[in-house]
C-alpha positions in Angstrom: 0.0 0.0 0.0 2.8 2.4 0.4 5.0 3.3 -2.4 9.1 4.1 -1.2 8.3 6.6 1.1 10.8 9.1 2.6 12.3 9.2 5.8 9.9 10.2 8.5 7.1 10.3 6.2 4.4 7.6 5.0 3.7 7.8 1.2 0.3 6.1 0.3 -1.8 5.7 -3.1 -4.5 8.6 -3.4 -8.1 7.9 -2.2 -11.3 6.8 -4.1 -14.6 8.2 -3.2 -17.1 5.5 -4.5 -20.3 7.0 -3.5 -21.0 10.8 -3.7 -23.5 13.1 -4.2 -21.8 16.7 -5.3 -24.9 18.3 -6.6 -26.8 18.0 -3.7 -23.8 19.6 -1.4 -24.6 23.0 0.5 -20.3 23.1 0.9 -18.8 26.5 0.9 -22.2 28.5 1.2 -24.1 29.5 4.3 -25.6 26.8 7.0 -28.0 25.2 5.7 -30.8 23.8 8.5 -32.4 20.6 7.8 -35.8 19.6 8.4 -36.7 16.4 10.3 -37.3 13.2 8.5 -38.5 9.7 9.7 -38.1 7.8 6.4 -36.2 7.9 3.4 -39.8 9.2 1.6 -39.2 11.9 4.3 -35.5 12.7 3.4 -36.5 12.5 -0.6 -38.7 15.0 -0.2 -37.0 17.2 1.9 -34.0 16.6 -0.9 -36.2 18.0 -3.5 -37.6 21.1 -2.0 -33.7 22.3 -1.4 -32.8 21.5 -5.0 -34.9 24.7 -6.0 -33.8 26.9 -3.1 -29.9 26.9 -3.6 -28.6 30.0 -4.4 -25.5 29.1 -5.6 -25.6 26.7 -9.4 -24.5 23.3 -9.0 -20.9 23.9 -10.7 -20.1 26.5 -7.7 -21.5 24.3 -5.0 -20.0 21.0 -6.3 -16.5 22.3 -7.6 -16.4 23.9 -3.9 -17.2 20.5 -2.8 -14.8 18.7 -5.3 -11.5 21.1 -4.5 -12.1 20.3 -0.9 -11.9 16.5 -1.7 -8.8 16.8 -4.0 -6.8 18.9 -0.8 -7.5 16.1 1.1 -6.1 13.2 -1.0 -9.0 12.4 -3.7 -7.8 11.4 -7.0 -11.0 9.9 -8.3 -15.2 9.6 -7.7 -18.1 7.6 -8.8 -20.4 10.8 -8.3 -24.0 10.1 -8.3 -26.4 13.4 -9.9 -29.9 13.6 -9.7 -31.9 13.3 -12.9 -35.8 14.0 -13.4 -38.0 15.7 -15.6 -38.2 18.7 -13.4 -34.5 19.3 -13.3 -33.7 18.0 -16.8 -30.1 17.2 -17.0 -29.2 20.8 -15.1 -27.5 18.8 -12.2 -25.1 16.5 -14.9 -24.1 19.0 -16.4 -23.0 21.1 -13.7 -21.3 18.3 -11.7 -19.4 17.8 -15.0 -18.4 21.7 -15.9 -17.1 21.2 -12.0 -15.2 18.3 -12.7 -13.6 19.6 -15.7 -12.1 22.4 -13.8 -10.1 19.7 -12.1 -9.2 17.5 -14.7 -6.0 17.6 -13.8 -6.4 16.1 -10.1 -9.1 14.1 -10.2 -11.2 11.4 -12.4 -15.3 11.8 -12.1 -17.4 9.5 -12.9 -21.3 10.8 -13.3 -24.3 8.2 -12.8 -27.3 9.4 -14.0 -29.1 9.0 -10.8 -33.2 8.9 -11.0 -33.8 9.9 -6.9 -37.2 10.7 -7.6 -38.4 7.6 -9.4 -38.5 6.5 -12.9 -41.6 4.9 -13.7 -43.1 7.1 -11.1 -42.0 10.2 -13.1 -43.3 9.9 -16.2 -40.6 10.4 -19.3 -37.4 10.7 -16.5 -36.2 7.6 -18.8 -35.9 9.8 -21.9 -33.9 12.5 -19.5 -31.8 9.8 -17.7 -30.7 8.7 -21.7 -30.4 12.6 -22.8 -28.1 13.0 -19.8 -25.7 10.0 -20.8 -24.9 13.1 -24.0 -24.8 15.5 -21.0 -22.2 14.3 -19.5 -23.4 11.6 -17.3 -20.7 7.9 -17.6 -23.8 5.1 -15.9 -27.0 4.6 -15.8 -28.6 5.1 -12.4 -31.4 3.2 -10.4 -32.9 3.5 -7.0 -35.2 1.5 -4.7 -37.3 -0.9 -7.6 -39.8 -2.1 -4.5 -39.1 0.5 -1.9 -39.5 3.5 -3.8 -40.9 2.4 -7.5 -43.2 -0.3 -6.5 -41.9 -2.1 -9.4 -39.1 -4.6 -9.1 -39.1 -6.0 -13.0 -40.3 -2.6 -14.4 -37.6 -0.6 -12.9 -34.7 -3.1 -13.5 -36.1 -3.6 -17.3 -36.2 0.3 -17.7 -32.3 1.0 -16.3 -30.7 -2.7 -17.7 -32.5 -1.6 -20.9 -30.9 1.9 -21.3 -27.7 0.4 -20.3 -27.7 -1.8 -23.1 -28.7 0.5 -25.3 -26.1 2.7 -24.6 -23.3 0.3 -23.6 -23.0 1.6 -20.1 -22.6 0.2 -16.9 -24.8 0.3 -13.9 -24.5 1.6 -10.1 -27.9 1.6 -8.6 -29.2 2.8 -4.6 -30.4 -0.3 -2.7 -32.0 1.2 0.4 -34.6 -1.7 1.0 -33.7 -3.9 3.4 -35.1 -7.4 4.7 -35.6 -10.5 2.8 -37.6 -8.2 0.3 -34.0 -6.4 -0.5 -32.0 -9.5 -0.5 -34.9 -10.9 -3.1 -33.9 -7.4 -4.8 -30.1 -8.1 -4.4 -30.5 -11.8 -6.4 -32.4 -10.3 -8.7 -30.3 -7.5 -10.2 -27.2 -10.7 -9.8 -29.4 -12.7 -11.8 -29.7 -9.7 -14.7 -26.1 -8.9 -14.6 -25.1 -12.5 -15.2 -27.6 -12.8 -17.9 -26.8 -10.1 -19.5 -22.5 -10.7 -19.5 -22.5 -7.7 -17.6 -20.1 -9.1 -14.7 -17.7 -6.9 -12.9 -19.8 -4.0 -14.7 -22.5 -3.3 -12.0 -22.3 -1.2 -8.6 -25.0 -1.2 -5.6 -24.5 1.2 -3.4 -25.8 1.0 0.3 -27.6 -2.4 0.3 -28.2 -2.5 3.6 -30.2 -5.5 3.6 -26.3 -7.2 2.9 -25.6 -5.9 6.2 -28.7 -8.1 8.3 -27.0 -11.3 9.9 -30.2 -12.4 10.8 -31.3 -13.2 7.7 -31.9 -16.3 6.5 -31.0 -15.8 2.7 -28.0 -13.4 3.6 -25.2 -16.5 2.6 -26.8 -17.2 -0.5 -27.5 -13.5 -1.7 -23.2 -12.8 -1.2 -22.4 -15.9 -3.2 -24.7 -14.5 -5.9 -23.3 -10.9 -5.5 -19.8 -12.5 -5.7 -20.4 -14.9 -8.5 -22.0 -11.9 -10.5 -18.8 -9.8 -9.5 -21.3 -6.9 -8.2 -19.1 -4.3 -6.3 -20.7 -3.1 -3.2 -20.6 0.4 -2.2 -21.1 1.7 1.7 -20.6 4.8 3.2 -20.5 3.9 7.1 -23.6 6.9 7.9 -25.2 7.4 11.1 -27.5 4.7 12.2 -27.2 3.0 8.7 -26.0 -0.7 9.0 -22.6 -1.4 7.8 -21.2 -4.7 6.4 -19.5 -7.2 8.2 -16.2 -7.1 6.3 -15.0 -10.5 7.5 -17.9 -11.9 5.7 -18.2 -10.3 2.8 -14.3 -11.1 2.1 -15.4 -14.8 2.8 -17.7 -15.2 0.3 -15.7 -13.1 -2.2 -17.9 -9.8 -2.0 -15.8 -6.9 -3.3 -16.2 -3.7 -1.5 -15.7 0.0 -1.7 -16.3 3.2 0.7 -17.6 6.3 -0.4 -19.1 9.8 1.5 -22.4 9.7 -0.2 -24.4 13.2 0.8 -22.2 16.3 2.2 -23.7 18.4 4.0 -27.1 18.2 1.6 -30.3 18.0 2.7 -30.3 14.6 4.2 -27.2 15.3 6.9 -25.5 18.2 7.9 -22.4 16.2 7.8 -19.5 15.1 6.3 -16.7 16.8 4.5 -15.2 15.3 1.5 -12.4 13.4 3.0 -12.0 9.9 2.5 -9.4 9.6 5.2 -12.1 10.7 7.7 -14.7 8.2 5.8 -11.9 5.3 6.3 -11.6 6.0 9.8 -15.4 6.3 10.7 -15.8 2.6 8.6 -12.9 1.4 11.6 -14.7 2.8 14.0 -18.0 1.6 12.9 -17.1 -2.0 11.8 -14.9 -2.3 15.4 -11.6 -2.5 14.1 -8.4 -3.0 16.4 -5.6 -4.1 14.9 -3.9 -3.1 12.6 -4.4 -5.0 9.9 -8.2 -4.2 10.0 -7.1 -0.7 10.6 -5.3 -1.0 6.9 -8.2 -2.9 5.5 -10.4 0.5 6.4 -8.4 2.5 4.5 -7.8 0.2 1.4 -11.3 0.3 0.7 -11.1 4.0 0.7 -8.2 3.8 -1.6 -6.9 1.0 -3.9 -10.3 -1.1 -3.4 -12.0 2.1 -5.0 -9.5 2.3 -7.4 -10.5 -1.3 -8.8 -14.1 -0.2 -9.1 -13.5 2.7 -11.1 -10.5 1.3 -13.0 -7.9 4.0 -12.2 -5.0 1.8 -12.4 -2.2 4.1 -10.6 -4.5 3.8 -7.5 -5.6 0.3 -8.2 -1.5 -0.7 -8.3 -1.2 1.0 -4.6 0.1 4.5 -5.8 3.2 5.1 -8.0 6.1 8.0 -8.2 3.6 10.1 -10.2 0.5 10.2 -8.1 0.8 9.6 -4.0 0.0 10.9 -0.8 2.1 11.7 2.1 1.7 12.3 5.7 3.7 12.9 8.4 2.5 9.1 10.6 4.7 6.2 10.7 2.2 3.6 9.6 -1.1 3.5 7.9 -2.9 2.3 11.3 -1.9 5.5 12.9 -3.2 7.5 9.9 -6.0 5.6 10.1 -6.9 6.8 13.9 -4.9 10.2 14.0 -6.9 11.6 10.6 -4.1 14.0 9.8 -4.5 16.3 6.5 -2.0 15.2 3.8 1.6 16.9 3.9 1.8 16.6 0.1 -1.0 15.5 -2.9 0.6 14.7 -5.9 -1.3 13.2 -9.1 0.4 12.2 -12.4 3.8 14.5 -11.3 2.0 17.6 -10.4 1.7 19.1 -7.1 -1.9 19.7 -6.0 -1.8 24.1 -5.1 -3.4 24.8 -1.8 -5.7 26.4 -3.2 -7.8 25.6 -6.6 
């Protein structure tokens, strides 16, 4: 994981954010207070009345967002953007003007995200395929049961574009119980069927996270044998995975931030050293091999996902991080902000 570091300092590969939402981020612009919310209907809805009440655009709220990130050791994200009739592809195509500002530091990735239903927003398909010319890379899903209603009518509608348009997939699995694990097989089933292995994302899937349910073994095989990569972003109260047995059954994993201080949570803040350490802390990591397995899945694991292969190699002598820790355990606990970002050769300026 290190790559020939100096004396007295730790040299690391650059971290992967795997699940972000940048246009949704109130960063850099006045508090923003958040209104209660019971269930994820509740935080949906609450998401869409800030959407129109930002009075910043979407490039100047997610580049803020974004330049944070890079200062703090990102080199690449798998940035999830809201997509719906109402907002058209306005979101993508700020996300992406952001991105392109830092080209030079940092690799996005845009799925086309539709947060506020598909089938349940009439002629969202026909944006969510406008907005793979907008800038978008994947095609999006979220909740077929929980929030569509619709578990084969959903999945036909996104595995359908992403034929169509030779893409690959990351869809939001909130649902949880044996209905979500049903879900889980489901989409393993499709992506098998359809050669699509290695080529499809679920972020969350929480219901992956229940050891108490019966089906839970034989869902991971399926996610493993369909080489689905799971994404989870160690929030609040949310359930996190059992790492040990995920790696058992071959499930390959990532960490991300998802929301930034957005509408759903006032917090967050871009880095993905803080996200490793909150997934140790969550997950009850002690030693320090589980310590360094924290941050590898905010690093090289990520890196896989996305197929950047200097991070996916571990870092190299053209894109590394360095602190000023004696070991990647400490790192992991102490949180410090990198001495030095470098990405292909170039320092990263303190100030973008």
């Amino acid at each position: 994981m290190t790559v020939n570091p100096p004396a007295d300092m730790l040299r690391t590969s650059g971290c992967v954010d795997a699940h972000i939402h940048p246009d949704k981020t109130s960063w850099g612009g006045p508090w923003m207070s958040r209104r209660p919310a019971a269930t994820l209907a509740d935080l949906i809805e609450n998401d869409r009345a800030t959407q129109f009440a930002f009075e910043q655009s979407v490039e100047e709220r997610a580049f803020a967002l974004l330049s944070n990130a890079v200062s703090q050791g990102t080199f690449a994200m798998r940035a999830h953007v809201d997509v719906s009739t109402a907002l058209g592809v306005r979101n993508v195509e700020g996300v992406r003007a952001a991105a392109e500002r830092l080209s030079s530091f940092l690799d996005v990735q845009i799925v086309a995200f539709p947060q506020f239903g598909l089938l349940t927003d009439p002629g969202a398909l026909e944006v969510m395929e406008a907005s793979l010319s907008a800038g978008a890379d994947l095609v999006g899903g979220i909740d077929p049961i929980g929030v569509e209603g619709d578990l084969h009518g959903h999945l036909d509608a996104i595995f359908g574009l992403a034929d169509r348009a030779g893409r690959d997939l990351d869809i939001h699995l909130h649902d949880g119980g044996e209905e979500g694990l049903a879900e889980i097989r489901e989409i393993a089933r499709r992506t098998v069927a359809g050669g699509r292995q290695g080529r499809v994302t679920i972020g969350h899937a929480f219901a992956l996270c229940d050891e108490s349910l019966p089906s839970l073994g034989e869902t991971l095989d399926a996610v493993a044998d369909a080489g689905i990569w799971i994404a989870t972003c160690a929030l609040g109260p949310d359930p996190v995975p059992n790492i040990d047995r995920f790696e058992q059954h071959g499930v390959r994993l990532a960490a991300g931030s998802d929301g930034v201080r957005d509408s759903w949570s006032p917090f967050g803040n871009g880095s993905m050293l803080d996200r490793a350490h909150l997934l140790a802390y969550r997950t009850g990591a002690i030693t320090d091999a589980e310590l360094e397995r924290a941050f590898a899945l905010a690093t090289v694991a990520g890196g896989e996902m996305l197929g950047i292969s200097d991070i996916a190699r571990g870092g190299s002598a053209e894109s590394f991080l360095e602190f000023a820790v004696p070991s990647v355990a400490q790192l992991v606990v102490d949180r410090p902000a990198p001495t030095r970002v470098v990405r292909h050769g170039v320092g990263v300026p303190a100030h973008l």
